[in-house]
ZAGUFI-870059 format. One record per residue (C-alpha): residue number from 1; residue in one letter; x, y, z. Coordinates in steps of 0.1 Angstrom, whole numbers, plus 2048, in hexadecimal, padded with zeros to 3 digits. Example, Ala and Ser with C-alpha at 12.3 -4.5 7.8 and 13.67 -1.06 7.14 Angstrom:
ZAGUFI-870059
{1 "A" {87B 7D3 84E}} {2 "S" {889 7F5 847}} 
***
This chain:
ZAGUFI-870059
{1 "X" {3E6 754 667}} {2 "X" {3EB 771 64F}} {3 "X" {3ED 767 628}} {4 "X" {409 779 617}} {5 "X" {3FA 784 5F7}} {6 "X" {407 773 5D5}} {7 "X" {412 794 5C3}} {8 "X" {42D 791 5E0}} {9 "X" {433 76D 5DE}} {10 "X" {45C 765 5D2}} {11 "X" {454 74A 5B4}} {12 "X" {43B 768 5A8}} {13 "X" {453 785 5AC}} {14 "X" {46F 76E 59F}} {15 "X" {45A 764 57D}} {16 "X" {454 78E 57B}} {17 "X" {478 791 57E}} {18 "X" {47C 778 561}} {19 "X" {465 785 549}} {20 "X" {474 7AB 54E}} {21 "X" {497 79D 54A}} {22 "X" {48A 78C 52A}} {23 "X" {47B 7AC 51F}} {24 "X" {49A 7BF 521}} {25 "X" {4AF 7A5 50F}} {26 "X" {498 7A7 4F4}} {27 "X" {49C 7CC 4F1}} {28 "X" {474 7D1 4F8}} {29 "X" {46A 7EF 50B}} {30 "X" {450 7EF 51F}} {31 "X" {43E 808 504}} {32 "X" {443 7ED 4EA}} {33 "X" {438 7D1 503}} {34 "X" {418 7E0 50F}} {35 "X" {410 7E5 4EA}} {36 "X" {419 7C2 4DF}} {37 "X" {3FF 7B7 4FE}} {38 "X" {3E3 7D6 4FE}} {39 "X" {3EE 7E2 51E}} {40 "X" {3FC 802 529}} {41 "X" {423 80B 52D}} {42 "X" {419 810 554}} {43 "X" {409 7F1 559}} {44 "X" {428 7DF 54C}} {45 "X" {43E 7F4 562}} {46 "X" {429 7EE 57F}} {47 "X" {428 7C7 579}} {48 "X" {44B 7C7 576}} {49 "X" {44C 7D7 598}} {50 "X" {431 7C4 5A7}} {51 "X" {418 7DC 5AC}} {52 "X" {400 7CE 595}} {53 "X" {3F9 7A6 595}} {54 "X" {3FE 797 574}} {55 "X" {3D7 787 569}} {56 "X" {3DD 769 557}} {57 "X" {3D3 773 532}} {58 "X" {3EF 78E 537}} {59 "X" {407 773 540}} {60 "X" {400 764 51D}} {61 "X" {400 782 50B}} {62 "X" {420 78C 517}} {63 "X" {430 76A 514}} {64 "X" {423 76E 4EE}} {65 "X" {432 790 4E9}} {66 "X" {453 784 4F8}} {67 "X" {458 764 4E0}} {68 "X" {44F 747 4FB}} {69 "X" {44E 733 4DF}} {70 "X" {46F 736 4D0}} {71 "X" {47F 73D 4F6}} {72 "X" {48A 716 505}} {73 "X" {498 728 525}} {74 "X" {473 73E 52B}} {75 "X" {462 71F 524}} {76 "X" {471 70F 540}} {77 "X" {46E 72A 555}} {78 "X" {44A 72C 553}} {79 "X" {446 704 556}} {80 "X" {45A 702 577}} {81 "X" {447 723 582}} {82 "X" {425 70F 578}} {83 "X" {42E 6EE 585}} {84 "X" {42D 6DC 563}} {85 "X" {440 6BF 55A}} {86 "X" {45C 6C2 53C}} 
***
């Protein structure tokens, strides 16, 4: 049997949909995201297309830059994605 790889897998691609619609509604460009997280504006854009998997630290660095914190909705987003209990 033939493992689909995760960067394809629909809760990941869903979560990446997430986190670029939360982008946009908080008027960040990817510019001003990949300098909030010390990446590059095409790494964003190809995360956000799911070319590039998103590593783990970047996860939290993004979530930081886009105000997880202060964001009920994106918390729950990324505890349903992760399995946690609320």
């Amino acid at each position: 049997m033939r493992k689909v790889k995760t960067i394809h897998d629909h809760h990941y691609k869903a979560l990446i949909a997430e986190l670029a619609q939360e982008r946009v509604r908080l008027n960040i460009s990817q510019e001003q995201l990949a300098q909030l997280v010390g990446l590059n504006q095409s790494d964003i854009s190809k995360i956000e297309k799911c070319d590039k998997r998103l590593d783990v630290l970047e996860l939290s660095w993004i979530l930081d830059a886009l105000r997880i914190n202060e964001n009920l909705r994106l918390q729950k987003i990324v505890q349903d994605f992760l399995g946690m209990p609320r």
